[in-house]
Backbone of each chain as nested JSON, in Angstrom:
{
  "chains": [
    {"id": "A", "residues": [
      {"number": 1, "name": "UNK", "atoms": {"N": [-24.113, 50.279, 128.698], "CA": [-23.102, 50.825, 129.609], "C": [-22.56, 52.158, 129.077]}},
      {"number": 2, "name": "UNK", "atoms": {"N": [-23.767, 53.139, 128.848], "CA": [-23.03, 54.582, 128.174], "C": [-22.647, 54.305, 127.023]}},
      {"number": 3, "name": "UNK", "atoms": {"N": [-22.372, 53.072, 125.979], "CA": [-22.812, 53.4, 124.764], "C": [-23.71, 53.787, 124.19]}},
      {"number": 4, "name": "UNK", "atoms": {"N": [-23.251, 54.874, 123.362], "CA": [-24.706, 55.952, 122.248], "C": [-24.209, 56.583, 121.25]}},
      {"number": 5, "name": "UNK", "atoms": {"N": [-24.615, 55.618, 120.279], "CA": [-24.592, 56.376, 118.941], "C": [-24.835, 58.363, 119.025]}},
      {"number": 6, "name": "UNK", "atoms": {"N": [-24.421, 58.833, 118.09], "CA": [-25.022, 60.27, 118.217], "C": [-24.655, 60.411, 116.337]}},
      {"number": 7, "name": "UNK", "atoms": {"N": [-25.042, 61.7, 115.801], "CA": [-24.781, 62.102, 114.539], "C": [-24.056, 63.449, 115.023]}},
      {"number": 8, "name": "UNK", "atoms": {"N": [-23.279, 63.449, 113.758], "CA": [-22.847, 64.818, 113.457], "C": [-23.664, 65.681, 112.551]}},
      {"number": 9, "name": "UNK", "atoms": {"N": [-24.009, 66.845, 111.991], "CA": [-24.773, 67.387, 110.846], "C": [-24.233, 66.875, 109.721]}},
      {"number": 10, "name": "UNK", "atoms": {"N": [-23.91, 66.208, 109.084], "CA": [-23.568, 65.608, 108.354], "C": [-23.522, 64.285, 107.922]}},
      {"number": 11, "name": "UNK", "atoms": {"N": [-24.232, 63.562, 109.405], "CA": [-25.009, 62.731, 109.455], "C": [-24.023, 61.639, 109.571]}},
      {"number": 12, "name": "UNK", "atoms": {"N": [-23.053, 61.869, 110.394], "CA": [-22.173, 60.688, 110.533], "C": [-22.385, 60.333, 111.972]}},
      {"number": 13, "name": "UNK", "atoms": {"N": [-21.799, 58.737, 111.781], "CA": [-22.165, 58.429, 113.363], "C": [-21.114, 58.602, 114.317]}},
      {"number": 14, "name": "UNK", "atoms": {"N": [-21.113, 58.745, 114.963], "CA": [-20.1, 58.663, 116.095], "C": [-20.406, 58.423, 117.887]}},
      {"number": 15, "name": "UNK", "atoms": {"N": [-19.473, 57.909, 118.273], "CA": [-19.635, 57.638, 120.016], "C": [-18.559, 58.011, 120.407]}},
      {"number": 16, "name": "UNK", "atoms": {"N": [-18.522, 59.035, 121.686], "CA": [-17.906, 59.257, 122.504], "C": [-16.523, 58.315, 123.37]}},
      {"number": 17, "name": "UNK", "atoms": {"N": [-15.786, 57.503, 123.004], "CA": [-14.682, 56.973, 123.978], "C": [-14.79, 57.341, 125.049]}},
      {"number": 18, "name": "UNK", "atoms": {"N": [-14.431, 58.731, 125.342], "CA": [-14.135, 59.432, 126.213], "C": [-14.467, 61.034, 126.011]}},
      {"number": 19, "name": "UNK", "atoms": {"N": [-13.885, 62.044, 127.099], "CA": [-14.356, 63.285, 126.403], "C": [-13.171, 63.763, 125.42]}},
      {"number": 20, "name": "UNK", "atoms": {"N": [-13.426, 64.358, 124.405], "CA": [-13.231, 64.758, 122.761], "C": [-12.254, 63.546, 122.285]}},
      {"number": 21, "name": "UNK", "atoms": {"N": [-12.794, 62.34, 122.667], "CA": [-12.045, 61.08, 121.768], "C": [-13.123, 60.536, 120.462]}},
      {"number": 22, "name": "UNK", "atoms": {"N": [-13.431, 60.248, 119.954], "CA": [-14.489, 59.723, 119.192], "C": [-14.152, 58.641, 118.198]}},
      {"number": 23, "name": "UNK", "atoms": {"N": [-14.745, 57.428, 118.273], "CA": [-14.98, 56.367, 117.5], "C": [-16.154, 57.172, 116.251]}},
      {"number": 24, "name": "UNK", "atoms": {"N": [-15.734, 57.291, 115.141], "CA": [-17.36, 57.776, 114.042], "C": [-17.153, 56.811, 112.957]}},
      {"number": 25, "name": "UNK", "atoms": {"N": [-18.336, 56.325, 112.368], "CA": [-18.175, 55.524, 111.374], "C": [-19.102, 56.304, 110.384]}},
      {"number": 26, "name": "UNK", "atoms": {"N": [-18.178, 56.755, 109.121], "CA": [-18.876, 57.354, 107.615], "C": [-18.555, 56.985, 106.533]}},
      {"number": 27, "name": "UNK", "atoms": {"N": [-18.391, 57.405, 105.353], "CA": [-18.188, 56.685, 104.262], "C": [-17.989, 58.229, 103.299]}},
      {"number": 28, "name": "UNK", "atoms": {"N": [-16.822, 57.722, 102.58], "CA": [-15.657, 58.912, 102.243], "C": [-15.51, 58.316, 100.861]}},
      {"number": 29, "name": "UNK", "atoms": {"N": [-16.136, 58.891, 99.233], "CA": [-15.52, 58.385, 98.121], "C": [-16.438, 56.842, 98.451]}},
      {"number": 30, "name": "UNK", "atoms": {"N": [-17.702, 56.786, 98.957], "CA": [-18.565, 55.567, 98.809], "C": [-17.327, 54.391, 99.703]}},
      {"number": 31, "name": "UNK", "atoms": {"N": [-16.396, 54.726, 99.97], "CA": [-16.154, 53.569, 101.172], "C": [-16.102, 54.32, 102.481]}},
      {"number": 32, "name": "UNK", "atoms": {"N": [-16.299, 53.349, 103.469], "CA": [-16.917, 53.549, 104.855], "C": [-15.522, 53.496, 105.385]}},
      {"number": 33, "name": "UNK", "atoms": {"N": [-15.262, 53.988, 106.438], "CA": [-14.488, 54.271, 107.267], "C": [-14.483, 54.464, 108.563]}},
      {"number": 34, "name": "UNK", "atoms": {"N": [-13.992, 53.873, 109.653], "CA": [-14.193, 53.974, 110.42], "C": [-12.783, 54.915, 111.495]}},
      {"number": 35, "name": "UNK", "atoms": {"N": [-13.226, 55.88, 111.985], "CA": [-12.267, 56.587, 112.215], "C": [-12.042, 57.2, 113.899]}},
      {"number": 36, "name": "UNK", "atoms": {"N": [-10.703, 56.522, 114.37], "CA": [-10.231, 56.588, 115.456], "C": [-9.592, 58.208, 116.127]}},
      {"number": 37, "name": "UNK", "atoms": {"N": [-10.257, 59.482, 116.698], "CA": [-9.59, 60.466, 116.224], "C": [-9.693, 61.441, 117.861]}},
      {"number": 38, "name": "UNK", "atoms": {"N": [-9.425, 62.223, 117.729], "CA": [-9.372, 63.308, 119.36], "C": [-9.633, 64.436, 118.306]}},
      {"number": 39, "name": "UNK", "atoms": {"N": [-10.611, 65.578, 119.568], "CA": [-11.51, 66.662, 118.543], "C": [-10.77, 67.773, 119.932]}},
      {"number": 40, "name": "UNK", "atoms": {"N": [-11.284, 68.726, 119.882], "CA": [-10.755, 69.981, 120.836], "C": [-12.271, 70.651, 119.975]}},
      {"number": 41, "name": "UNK", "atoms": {"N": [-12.636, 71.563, 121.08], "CA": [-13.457, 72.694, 120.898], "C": [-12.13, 74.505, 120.619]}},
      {"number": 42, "name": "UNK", "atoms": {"N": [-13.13, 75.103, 119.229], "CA": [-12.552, 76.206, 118.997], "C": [-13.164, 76.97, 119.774]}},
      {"number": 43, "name": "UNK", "atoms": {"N": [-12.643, 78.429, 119.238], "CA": [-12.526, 79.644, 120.084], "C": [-14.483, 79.661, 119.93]}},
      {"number": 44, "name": "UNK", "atoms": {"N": [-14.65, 79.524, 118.743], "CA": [-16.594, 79.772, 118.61], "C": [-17.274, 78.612, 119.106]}},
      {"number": 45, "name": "UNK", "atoms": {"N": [-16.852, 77.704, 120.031], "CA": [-17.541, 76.376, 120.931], "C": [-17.492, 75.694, 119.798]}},
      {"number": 46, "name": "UNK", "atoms": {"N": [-17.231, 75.333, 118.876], "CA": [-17.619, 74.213, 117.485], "C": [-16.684, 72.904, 118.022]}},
      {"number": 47, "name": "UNK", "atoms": {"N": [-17.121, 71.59, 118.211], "CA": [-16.117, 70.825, 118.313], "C": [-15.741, 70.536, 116.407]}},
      {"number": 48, "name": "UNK", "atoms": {"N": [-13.939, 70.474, 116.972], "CA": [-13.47, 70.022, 115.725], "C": [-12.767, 68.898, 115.839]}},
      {"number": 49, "name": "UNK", "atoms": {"N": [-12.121, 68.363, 114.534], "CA": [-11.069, 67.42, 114.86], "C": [-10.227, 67.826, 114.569]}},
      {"number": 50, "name": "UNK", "atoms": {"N": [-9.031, 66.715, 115.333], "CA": [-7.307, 67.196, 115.587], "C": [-6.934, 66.288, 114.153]}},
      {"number": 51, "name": "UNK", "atoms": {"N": [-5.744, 66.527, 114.621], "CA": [-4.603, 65.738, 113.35], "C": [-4.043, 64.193, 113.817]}},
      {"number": 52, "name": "UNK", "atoms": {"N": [-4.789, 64.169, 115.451], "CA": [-4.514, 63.095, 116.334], "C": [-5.893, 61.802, 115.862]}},
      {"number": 53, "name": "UNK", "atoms": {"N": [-5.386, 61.159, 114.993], "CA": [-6.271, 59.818, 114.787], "C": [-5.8, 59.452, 113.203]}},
      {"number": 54, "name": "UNK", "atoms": {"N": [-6.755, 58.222, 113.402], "CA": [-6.708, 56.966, 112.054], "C": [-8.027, 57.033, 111.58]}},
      {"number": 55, "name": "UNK", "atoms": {"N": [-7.107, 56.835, 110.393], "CA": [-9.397, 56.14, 109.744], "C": [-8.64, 54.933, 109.03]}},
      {"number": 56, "name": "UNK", "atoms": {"N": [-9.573, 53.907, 109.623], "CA": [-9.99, 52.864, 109.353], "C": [-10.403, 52.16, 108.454]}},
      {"number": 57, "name": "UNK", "atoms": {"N": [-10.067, 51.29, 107.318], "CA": [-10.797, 50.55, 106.744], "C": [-11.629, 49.492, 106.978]}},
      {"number": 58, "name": "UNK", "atoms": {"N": [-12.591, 49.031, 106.552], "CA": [-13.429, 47.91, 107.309], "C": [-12.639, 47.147, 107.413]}},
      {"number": 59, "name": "UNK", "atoms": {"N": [-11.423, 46.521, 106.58], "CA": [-10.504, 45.558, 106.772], "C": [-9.237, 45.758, 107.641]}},
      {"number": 60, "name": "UNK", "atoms": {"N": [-9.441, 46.95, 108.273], "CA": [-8.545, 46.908, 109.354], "C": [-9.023, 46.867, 110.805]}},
      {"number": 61, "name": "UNK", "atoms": {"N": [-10.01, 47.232, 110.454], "CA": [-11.025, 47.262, 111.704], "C": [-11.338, 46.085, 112.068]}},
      {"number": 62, "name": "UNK", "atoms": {"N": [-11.471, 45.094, 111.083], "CA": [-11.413, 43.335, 111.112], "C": [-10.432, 42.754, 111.272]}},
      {"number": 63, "name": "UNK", "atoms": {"N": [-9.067, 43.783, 111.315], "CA": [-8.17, 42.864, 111.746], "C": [-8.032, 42.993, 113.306]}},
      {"number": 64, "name": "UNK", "atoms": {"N": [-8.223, 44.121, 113.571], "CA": [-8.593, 44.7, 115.291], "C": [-9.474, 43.635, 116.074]}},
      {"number": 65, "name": "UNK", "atoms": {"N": [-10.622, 43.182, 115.479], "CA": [-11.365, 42.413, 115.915], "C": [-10.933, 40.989, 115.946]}},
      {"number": 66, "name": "UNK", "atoms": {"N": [-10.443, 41.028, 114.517], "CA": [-10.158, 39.366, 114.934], "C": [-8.665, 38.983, 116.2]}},
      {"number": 67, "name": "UNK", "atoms": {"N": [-8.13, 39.681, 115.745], "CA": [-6.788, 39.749, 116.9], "C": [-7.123, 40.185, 118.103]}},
      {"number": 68, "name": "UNK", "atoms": {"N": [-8.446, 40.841, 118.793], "CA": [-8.535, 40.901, 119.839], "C": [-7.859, 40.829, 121.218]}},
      {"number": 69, "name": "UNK", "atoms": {"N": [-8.231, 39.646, 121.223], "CA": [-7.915, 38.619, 122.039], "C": [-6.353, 38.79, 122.388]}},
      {"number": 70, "name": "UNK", "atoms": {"N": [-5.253, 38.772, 121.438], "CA": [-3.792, 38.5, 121.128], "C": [-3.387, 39.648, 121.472]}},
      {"number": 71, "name": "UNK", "atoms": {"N": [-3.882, 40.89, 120.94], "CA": [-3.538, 42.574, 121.334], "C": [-3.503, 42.633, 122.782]}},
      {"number": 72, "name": "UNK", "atoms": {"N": [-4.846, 42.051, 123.38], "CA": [-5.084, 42.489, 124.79], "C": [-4.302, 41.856, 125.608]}},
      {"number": 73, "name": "UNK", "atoms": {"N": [-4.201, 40.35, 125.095], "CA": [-2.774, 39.45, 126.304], "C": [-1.478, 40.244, 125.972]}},
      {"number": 74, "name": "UNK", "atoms": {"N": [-1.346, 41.008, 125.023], "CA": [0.259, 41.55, 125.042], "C": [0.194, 42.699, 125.67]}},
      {"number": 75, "name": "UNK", "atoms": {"N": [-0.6, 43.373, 125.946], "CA": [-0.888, 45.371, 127.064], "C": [-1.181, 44.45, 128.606]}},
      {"number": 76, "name": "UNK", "atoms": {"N": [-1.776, 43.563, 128.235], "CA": [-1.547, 42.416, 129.983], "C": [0.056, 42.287, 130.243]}},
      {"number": 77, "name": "UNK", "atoms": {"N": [0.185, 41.536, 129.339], "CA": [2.117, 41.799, 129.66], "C": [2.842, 42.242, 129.896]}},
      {"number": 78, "name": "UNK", "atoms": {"N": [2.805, 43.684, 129.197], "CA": [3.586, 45.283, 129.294], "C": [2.984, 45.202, 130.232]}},
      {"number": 79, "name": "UNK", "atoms": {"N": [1.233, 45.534, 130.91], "CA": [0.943, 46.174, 132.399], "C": [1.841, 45.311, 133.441]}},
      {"number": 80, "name": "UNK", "atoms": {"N": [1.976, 43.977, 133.555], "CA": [2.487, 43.079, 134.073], "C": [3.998, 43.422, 134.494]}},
      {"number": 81, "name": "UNK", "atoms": {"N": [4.505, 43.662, 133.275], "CA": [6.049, 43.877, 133.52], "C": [6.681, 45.095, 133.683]}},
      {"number": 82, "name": "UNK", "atoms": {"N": [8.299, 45.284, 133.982], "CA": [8.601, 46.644, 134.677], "C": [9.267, 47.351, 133.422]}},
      {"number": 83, "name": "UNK", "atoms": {"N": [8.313, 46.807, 132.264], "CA": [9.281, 47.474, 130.916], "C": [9.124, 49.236, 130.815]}}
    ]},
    {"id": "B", "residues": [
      {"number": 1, "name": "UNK", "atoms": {"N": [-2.869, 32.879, 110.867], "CA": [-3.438, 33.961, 109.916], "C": [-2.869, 35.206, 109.755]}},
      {"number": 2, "name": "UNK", "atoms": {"N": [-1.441, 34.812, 109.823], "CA": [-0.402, 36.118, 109.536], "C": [-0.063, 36.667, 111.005]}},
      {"number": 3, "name": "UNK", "atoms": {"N": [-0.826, 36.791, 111.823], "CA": [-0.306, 37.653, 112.613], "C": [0.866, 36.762, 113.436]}},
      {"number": 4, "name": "UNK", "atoms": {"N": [1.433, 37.76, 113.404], "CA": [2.601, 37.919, 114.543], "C": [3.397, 38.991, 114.785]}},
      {"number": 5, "name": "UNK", "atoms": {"N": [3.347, 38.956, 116.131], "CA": [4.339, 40.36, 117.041], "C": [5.812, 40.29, 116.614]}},
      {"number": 6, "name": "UNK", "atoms": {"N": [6.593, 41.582, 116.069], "CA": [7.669, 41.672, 115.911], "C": [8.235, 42.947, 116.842]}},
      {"number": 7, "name": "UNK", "atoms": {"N": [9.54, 43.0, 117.143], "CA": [10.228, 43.931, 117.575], "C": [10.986, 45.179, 117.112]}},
      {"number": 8, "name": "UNK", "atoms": {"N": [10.683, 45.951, 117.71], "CA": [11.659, 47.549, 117.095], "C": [12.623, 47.484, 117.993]}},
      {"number": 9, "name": "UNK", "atoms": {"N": [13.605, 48.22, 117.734], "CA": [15.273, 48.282, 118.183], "C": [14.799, 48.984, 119.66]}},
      {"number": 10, "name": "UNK", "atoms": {"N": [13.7, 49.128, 120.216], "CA": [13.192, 50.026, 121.501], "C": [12.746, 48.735, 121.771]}},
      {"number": 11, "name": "UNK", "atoms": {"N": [13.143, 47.972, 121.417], "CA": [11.38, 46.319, 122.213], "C": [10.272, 46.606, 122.327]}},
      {"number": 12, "name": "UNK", "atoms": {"N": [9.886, 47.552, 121.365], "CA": [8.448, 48.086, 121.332], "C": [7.961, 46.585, 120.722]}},
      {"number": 13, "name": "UNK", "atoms": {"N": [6.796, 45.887, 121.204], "CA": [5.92, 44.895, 120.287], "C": [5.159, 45.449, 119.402]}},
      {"number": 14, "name": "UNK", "atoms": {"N": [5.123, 45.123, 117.884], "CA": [4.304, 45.491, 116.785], "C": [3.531, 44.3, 115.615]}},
      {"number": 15, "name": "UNK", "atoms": {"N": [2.696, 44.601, 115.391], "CA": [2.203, 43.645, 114.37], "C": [1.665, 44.592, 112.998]}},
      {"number": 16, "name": "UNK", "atoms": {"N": [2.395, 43.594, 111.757], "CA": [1.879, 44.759, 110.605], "C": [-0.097, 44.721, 109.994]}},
      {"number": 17, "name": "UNK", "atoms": {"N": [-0.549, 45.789, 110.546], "CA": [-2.153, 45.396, 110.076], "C": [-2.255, 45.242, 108.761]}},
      {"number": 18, "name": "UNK", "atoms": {"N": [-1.277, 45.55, 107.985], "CA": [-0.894, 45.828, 106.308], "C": [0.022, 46.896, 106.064]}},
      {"number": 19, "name": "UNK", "atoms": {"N": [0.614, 46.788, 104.897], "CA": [2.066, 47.237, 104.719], "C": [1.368, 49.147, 105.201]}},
      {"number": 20, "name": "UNK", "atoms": {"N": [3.028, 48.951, 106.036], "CA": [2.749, 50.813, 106.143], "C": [1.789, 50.749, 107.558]}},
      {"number": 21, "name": "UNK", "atoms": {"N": [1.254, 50.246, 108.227], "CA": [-0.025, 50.434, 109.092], "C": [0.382, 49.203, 109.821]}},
      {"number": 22, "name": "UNK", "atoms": {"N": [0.792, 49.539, 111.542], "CA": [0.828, 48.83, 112.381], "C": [0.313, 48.924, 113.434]}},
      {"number": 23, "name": "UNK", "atoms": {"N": [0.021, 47.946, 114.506], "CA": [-0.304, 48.066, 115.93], "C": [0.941, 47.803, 116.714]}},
      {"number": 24, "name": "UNK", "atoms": {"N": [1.188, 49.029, 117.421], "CA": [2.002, 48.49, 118.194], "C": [2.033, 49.05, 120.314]}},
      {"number": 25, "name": "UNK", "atoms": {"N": [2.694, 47.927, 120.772], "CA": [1.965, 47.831, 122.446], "C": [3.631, 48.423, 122.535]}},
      {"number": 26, "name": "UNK", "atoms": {"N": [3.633, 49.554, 123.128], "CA": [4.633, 49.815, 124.217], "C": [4.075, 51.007, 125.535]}},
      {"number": 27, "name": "UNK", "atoms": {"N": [5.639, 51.211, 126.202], "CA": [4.75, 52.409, 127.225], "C": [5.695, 53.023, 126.819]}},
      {"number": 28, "name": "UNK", "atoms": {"N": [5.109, 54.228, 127.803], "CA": [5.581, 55.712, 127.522], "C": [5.294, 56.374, 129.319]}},
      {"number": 29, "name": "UNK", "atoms": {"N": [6.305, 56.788, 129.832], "CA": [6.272, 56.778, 131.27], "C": [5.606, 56.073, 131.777]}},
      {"number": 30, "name": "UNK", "atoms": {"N": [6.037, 54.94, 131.734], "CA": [5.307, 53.957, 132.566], "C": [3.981, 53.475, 132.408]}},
      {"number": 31, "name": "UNK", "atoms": {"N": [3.078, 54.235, 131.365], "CA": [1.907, 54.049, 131.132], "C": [2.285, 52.933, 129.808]}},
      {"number": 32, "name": "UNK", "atoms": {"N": [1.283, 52.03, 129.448], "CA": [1.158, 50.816, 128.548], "C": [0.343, 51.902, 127.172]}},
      {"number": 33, "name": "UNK", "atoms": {"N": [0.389, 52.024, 125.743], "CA": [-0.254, 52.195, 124.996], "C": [-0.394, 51.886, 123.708]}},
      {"number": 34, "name": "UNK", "atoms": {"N": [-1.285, 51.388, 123.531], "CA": [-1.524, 50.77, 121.82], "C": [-1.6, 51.824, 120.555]}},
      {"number": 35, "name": "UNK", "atoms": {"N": [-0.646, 52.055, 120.03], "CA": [-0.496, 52.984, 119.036], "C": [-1.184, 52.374, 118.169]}},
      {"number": 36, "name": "UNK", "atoms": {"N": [-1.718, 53.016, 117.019], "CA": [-2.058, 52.352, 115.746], "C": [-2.181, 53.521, 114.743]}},
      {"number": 37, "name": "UNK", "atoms": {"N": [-1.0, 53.025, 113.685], "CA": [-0.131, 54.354, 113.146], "C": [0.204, 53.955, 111.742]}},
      {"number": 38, "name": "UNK", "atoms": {"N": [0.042, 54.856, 110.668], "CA": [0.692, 54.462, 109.79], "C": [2.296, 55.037, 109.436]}},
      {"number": 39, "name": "UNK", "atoms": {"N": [3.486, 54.503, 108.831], "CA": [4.731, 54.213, 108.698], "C": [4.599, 54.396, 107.728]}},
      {"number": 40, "name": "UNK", "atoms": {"N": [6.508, 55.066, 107.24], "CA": [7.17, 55.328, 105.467], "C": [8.241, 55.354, 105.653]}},
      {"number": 41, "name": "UNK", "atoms": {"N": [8.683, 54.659, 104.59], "CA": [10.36, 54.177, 104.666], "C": [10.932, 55.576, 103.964]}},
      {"number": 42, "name": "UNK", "atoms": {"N": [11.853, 56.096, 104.712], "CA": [12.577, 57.428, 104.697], "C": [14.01, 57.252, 103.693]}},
      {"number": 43, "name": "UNK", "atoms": {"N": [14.624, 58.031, 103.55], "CA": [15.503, 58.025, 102.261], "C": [16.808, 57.358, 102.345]}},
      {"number": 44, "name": "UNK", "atoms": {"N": [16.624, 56.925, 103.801], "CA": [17.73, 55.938, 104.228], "C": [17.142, 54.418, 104.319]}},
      {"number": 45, "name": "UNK", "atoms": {"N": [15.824, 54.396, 104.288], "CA": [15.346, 53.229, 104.554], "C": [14.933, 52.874, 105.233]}},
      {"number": 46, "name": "UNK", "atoms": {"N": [15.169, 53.699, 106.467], "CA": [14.235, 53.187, 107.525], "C": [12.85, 53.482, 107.943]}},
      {"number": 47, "name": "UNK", "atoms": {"N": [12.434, 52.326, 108.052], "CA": [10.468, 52.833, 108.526], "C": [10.388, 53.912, 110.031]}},
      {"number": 48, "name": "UNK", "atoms": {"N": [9.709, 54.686, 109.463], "CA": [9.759, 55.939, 110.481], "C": [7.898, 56.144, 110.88]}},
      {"number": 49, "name": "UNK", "atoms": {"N": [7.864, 56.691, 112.008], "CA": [6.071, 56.576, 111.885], "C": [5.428, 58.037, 111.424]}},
      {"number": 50, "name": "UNK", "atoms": {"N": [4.252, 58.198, 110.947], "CA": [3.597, 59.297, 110.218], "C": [3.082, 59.752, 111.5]}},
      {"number": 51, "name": "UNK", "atoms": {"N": [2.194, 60.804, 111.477], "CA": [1.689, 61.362, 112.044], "C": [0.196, 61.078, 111.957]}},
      {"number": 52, "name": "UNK", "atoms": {"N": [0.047, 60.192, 110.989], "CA": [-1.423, 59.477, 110.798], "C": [-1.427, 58.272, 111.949]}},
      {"number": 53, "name": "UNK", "atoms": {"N": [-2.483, 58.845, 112.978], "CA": [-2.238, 57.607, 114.105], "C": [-2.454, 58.245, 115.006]}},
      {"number": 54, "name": "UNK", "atoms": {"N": [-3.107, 56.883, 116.489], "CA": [-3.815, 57.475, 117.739], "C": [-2.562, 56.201, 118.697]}},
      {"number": 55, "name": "UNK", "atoms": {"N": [-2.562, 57.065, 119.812], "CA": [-2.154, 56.468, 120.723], "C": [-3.306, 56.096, 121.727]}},
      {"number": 56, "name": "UNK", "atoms": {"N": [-3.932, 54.786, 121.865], "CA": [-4.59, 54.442, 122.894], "C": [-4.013, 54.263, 124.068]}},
      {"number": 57, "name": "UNK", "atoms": {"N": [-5.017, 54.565, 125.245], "CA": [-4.825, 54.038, 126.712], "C": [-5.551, 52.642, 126.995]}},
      {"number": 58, "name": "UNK", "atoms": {"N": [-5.136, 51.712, 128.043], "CA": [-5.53, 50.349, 127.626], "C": [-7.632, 50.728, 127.959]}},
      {"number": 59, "name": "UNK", "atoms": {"N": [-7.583, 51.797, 128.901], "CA": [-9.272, 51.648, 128.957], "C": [-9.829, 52.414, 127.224]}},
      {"number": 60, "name": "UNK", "atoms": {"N": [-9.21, 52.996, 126.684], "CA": [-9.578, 52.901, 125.23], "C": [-9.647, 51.915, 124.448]}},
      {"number": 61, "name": "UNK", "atoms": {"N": [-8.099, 50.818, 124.382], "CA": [-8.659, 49.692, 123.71], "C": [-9.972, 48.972, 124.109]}},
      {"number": 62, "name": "UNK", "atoms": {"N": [-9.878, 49.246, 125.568], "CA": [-10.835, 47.928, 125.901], "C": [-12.438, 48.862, 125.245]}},
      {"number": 63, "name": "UNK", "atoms": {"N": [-12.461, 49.816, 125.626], "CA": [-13.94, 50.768, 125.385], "C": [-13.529, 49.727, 123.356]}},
      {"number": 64, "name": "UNK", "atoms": {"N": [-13.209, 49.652, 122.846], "CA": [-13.486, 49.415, 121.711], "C": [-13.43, 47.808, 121.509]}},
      {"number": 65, "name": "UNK", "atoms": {"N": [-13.028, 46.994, 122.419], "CA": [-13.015, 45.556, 122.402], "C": [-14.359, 45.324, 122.913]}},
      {"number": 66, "name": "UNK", "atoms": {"N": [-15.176, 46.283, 124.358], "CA": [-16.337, 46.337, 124.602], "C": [-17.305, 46.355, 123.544]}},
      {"number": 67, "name": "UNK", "atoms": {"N": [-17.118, 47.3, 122.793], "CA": [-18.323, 47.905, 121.765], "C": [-18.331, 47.495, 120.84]}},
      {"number": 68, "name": "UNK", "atoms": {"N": [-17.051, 46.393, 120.29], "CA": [-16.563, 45.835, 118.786], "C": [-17.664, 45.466, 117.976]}},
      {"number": 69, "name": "UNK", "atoms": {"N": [-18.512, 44.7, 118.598], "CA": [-19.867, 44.004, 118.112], "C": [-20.65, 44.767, 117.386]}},
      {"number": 70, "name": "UNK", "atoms": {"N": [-21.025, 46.17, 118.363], "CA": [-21.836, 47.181, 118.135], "C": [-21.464, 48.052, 116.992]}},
      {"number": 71, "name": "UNK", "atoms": {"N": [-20.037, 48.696, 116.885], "CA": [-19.793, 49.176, 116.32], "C": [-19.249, 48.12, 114.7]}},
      {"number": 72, "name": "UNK", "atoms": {"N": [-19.396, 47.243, 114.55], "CA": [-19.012, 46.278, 113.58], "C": [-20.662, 46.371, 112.776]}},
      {"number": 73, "name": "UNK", "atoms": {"N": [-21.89, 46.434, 113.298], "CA": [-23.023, 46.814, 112.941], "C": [-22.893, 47.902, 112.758]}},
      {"number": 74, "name": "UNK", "atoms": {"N": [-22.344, 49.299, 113.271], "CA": [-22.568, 50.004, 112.417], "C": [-22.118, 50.403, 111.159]}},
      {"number": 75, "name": "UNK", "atoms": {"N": [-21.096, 49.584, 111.064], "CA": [-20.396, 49.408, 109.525], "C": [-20.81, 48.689, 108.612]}},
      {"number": 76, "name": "UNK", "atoms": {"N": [-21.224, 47.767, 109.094], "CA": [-22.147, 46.844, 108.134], "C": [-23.404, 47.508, 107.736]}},
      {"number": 77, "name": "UNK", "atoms": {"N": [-24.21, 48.133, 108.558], "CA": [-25.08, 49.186, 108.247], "C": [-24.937, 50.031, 107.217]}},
      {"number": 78, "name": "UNK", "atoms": {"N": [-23.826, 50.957, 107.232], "CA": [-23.057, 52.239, 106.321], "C": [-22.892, 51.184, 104.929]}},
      {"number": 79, "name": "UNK", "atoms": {"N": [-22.366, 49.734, 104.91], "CA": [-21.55, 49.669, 103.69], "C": [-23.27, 48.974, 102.892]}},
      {"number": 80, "name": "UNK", "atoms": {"N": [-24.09, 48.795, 103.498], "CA": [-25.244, 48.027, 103.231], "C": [-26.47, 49.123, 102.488]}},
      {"number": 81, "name": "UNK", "atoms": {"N": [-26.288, 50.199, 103.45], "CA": [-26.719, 51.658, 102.641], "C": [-26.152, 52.384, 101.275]}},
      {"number": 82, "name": "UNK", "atoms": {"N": [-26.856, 53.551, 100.945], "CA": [-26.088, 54.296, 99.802], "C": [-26.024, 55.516, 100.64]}},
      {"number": 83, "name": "UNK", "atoms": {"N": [-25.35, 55.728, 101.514], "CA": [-25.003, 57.077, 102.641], "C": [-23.56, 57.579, 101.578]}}
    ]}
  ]
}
């Protein structure tokens, strides 16, 4: 469903969210990271990244996953209600 | 397994992913969004949020509740390599 890996030159992975949102997973100091971030194109077309995102540890990224479920019934709620 | 939703003095819902680093569900004009941000207790004490951190829209969480699987392989991949 429009998921696709892609690389950066640097050989990191990343997928598109949306346009200049990016999910990339690399490894920084031999631990991996997975990093939640928004990019903007400069004045020379280069996409870069913003100051807008997280990087991830695998163990937070596992906590994302395992809570799933619990995250998504509570943004059901807020959508639900007139908070 | 630890988790549970707590409240900010706004009724924002939050859960701590680990000290300093939370998820938290509130809106912002009316729109619902899952922040996930890291926090530092300021010289008065109070936890204040960093600027390290993305504000999701709920079709962002979900694009990553979609792909969790996928992208959980590609981490396991990265930490399984010498990249």
């Amino acid at each position: 469903t429009g998921f696709k890996w892609q690389q950066t030159e640097d050989n990191e992975d990343y997928v598109d969210m949306r346009d200049m949102r990016r999910v990339t997973v690399r490894s920084f100091k031999k631990k991996v990271l997975i990093d939640i971030r928004d990019y903007y194109t400069d004045k020379a077309g280069e996409v870069k990244p913003t100051r807008k995102g997280i990087s991830l540890r695998p163990s937070d990224w596992q906590f994302l996953v395992d809570n799933a479920e619990e995250i998504s019934r509570k943004v059901k709620e807020w959508e639900a209600s007139e908070k």
